[in-house]
N, C-alpha and C positions, 0 to 999 in steps of 0.2 A: 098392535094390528100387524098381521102378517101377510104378506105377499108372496103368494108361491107360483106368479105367470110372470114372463117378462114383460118389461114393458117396451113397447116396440113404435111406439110412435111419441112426439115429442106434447103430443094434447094428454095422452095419456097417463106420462110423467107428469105434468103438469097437476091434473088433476088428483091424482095420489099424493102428489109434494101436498098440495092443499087442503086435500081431505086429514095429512097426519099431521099437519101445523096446525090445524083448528083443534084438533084431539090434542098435543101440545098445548097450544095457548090456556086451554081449559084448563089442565092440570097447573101451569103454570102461577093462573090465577087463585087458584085454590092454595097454593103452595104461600102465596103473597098473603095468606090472612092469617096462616100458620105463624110467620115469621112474627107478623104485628104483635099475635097473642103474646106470642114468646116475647119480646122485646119490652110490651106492657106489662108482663109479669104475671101474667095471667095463668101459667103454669107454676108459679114461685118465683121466687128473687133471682135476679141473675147479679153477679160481678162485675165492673166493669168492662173486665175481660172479654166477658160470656157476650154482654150487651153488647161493646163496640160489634166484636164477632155475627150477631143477628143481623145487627142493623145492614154491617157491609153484605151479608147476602141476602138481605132482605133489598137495600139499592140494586145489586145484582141482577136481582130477579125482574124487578123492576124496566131495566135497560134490557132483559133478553126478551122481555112482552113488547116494549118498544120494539127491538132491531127483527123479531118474528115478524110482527105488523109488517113494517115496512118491507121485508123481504118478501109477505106475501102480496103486497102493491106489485112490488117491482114484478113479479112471476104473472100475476095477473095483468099489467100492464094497459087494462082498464082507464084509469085515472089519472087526471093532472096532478101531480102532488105539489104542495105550495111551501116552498123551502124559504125557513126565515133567515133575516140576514142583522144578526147581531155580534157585537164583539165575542172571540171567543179564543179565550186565553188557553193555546197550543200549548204551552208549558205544563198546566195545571190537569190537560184534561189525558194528555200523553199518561203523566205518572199517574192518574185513576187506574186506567186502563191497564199499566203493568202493573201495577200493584192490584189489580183484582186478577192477574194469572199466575201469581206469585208462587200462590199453594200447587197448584195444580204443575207450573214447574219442576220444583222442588218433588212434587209424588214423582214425577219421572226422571229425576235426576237431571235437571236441566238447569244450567243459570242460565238468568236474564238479568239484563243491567239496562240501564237509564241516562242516559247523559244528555245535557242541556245545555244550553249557553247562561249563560251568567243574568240575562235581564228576558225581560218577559216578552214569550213573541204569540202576536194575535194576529187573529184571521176575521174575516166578516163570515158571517156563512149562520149555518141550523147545527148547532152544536149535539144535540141528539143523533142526527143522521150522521156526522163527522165520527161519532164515536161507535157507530154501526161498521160504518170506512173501515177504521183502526184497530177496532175489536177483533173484525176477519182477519187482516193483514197478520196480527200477532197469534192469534188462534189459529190459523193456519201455519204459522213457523214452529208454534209448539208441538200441534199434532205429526208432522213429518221430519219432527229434529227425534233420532235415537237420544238414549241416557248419553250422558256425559260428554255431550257437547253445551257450547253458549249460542246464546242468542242476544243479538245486541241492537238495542233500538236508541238512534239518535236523532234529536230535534237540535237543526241547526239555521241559520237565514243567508239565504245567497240574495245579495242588493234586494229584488225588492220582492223575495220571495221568500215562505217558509218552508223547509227543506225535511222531511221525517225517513226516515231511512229503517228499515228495520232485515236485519241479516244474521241467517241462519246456514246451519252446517247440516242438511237433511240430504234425502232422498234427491233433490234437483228435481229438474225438469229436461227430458228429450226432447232433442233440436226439432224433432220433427211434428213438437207436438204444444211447442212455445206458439206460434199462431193463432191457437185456439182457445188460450188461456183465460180470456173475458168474454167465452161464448156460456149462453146458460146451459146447465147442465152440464158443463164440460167437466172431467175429472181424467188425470194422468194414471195411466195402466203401470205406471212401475212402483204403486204403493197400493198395497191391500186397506186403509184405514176407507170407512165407510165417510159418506158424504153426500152433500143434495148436487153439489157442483153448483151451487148459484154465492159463495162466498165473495168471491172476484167480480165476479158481474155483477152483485150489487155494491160493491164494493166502488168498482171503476165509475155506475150509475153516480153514486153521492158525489164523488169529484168532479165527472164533468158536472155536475151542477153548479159547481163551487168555483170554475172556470179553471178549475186545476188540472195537472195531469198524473198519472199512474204508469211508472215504467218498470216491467219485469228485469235484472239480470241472474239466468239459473245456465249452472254446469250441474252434470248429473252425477251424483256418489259425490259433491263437493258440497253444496247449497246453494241459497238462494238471496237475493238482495230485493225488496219493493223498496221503490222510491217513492213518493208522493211529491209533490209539488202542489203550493196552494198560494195566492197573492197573500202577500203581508196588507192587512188595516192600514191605509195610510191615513 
């Protein structure tokens, strides 16, 4: 679907985000029954190689119909959304998360690395929407890091709190334009990469829910550091 008028008011936007995430979701869905075939064999045998391989983008897919959903909640902003509050092991759901940017690094010549503390640290919260949270955070570091930088995301606990930090060597962010960073629709003019601008602000949404906080620091032509902050499960 093409768009050849500006869009000049914020209902507008609005409405076009929405109208081209339901034509997403669609395809999405359809993409989700492909993978099943594939996976059951229903095209021929696969390897275990092949399978693992399906399965992980068929999960994938899975989590991007989820974090759409919810981004379209959030844009609409309609609705009470009812966030569950069950154990949810930070350690486990962190390394999902870089391990499904892994490839997509790698095609742009990027490492990203993982570090953790030594024993397992959990959070109360909706482990679904957390991983909406941390999916942008990271997917945002990838799309604005050039080739042959790193990217280093670490899970660590300050007393009584879980600490996720993830830092990148990108584009930055202008001083004058850091203020604006958890407005919807906002996106920074010193990068050409296309975007809805709602990454951060639903992003920022799932944490405050979580009683947590979200702190930007970015120098421009250096990169960028998010912190996240989330109570540790006592």
């Amino acid at each position: 679907m093409e768009n050849t008028q500006p869009l000049t008011t914020e209902q507008e936007k609005i409405d076009f985000f929405l109208l081209s995430a339901h034509e997403l979701r669609t395809s999405l869905s359809a993409m989700k029954w492909f993978f099943k075939m594939l996976c059951d064999g229903d095209y021929g045998a696969l390897n275990e190689e092949q399978r693992a391989a399906m399965v992980q983008a068929m999960h994938a897919n899975e989590r991007m119909v989820v974090l759409l959903n919810s981004t379209m909640n959030a844009v609409k902003n309609n609705t009470v959304v009812t966030y569950l509050k069950l154990p949810v092991r930070m350690t486990l759901l962190v390394a999902e998360i870089t391990k499904d940017f892994t490839n997509e690094a790698t095609e742009k010549h990027i490492a990203i690395s993982y570090h953790q503390p030594g024993s397992a640290v959990t959070v109360l919260g909706d482990e679904s929407r957390l991983r909406i949270a941390f999916h942008n955070i990271i997917e945002n570091a990838i799309k604005y890091s050039p080739s042959q930088t790193e990217i280093i995301v670490t899970l660590s606990t300050e007393n009584d709190t879980a600490v996720l930090t993830v830092q990148d060597h990108g584009a930055g962010i202008p001083d004058d334009k850091k203020e604006h960073l958890f407005e919807k629709f906002f996106r920074a003019e010193n990068t050409s990469h296309s975007g809805t601008g709602l990454g951060l602000y639903s992003s920022k949404h799932v944490i405050d829910q979580h009683n947590g906080t979200i702190t930007i620091e970015s120098q421009e032509h250096v990169g960028t550091t998010v912190t996240v902050k989330l109570p540790l499960m006592q």
